[in-house]
C-alpha positions as CSV (number, residue, x, y, z in Angstrom):
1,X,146.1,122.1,210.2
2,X,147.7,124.9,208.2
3,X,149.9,127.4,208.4
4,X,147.1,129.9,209.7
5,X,145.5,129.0,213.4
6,X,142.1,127.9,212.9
7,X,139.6,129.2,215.9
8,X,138.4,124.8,216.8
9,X,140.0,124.3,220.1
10,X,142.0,120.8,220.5
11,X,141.5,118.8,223.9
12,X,144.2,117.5,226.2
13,X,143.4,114.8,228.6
14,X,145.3,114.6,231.7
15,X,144.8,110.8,233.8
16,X,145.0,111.0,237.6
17,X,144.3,109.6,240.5
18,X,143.5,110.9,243.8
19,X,145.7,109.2,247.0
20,X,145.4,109.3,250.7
21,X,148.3,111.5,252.4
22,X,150.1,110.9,255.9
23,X,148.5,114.4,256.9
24,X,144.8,113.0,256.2
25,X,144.7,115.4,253.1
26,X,143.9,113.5,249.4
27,X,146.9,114.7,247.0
28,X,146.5,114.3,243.1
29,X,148.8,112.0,241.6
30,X,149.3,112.7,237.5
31,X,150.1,109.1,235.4
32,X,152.3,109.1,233.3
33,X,153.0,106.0,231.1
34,X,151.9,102.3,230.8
35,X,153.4,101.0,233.9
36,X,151.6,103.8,236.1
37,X,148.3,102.9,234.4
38,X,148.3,99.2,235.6
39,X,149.3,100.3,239.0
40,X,146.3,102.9,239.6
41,X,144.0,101.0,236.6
42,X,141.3,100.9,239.0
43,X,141.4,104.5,240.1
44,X,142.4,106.4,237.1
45,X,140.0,109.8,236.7
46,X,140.1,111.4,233.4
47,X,140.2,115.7,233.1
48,X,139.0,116.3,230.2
49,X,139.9,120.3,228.6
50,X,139.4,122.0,225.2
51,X,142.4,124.7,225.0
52,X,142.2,127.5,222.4
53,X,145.8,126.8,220.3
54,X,147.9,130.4,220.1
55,X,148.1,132.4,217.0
56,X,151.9,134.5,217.0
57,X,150.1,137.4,218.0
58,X,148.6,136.1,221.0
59,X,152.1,134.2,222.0
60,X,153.7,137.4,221.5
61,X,151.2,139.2,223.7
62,X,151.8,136.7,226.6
63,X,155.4,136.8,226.3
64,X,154.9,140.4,226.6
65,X,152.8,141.0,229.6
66,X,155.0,138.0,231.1
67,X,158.1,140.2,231.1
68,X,158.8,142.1,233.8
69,X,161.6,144.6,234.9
70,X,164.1,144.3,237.1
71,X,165.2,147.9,238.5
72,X,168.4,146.7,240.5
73,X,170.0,145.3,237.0
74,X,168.5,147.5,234.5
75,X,166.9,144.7,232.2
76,X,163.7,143.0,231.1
77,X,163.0,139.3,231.5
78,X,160.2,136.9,231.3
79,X,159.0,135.5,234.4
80,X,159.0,132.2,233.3
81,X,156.1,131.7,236.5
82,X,154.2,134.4,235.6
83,X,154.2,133.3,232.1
84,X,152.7,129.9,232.9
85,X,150.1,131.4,234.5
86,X,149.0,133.8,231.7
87,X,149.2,130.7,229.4
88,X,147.0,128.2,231.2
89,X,144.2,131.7,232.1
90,X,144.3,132.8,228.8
91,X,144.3,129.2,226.5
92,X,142.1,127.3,228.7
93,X,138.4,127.4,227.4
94,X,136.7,124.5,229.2
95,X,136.6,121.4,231.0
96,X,134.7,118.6,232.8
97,X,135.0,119.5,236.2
98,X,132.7,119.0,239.1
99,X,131.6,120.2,242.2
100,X,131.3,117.3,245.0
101,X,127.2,117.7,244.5
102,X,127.9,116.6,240.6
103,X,127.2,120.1,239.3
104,X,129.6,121.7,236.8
105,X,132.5,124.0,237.8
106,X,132.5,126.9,235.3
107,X,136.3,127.3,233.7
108,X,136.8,130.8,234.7
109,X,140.1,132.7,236.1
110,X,138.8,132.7,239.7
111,X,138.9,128.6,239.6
112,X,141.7,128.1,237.3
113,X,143.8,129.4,239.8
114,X,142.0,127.2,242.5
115,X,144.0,124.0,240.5
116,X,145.7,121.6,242.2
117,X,149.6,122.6,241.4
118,X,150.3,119.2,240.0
119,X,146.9,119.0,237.5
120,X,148.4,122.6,236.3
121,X,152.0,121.7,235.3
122,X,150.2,118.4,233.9
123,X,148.1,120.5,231.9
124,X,150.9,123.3,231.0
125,X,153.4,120.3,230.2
126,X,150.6,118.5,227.4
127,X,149.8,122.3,226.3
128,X,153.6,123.0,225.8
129,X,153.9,119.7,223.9
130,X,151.1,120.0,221.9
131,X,151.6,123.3,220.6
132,X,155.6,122.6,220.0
133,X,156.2,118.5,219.1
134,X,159.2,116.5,219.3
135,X,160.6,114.8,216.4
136,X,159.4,111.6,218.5
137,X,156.1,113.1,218.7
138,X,155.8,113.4,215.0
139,X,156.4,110.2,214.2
140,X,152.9,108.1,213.7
């Protein structure tokens, strides 16, 4: 990749698995590492995403409608919730999804925001990562 943002979106891959709660509810559990994977090997799912990767214009733009104004101290700060939010709505193009009858969920704003809390930080965290790598991450 260059220095200018080409218009391919890049995939990101989240592994979970879904576990039995106290309460009788299922709850998504994200893995994380090698020694997770052996645990849950038999029960890993995969979410599969394409994400569109941010030009400066658009970041700035986020950044922008995620800042908000706070009357009783006179300033301007980014809600750093509200600008998670705009990030996974706006970046996230598609995924693989399904309904419980096997039919595809569109990737839309109305069912992004239907995501389980832990699949969206997953997905926020690898978008985050991706977009801005560690010097670990950069090493092959």
């Amino acid at each position: 990749m260059g220095l200018l943002i080409s218009t391919k979106h890049f995939p990101i891959v989240i592994k979970y698995v879904e576990v039995p709660l106290k309460n009788g509810d299922v709850g998504i559990y994200i893995i994380k590492g090698e020694e997770q994977e052996a645990k849950y090997k038999d029960k890993i799912k995969l979410l599969e995403t394409q994400w569109h990767k941010p030009t400066w214009k658009e970041t700035m733009e986020v950044a922008r409608d995620a800042t908000v104004y706070d009357q009783y101290t006179g300033t301007r700060e980014v809600d750093p919730l509200l600008h998670r939010a705009l990030t996974i709505e706006r970046f996230l193009k598609m995924w693989d999804i399904v309904d419980e009858n096997g039919n595809k969920v569109e990737c839309n704003l109305d069912n992004i925001a239907k995501l389980d809390v832990a699949v969206a930080g997953a997905l926020l965290e690898a978008f985050n990562s991706y977009n801005l790598p560690t010097e670990e991450q950069l090493k092959n």
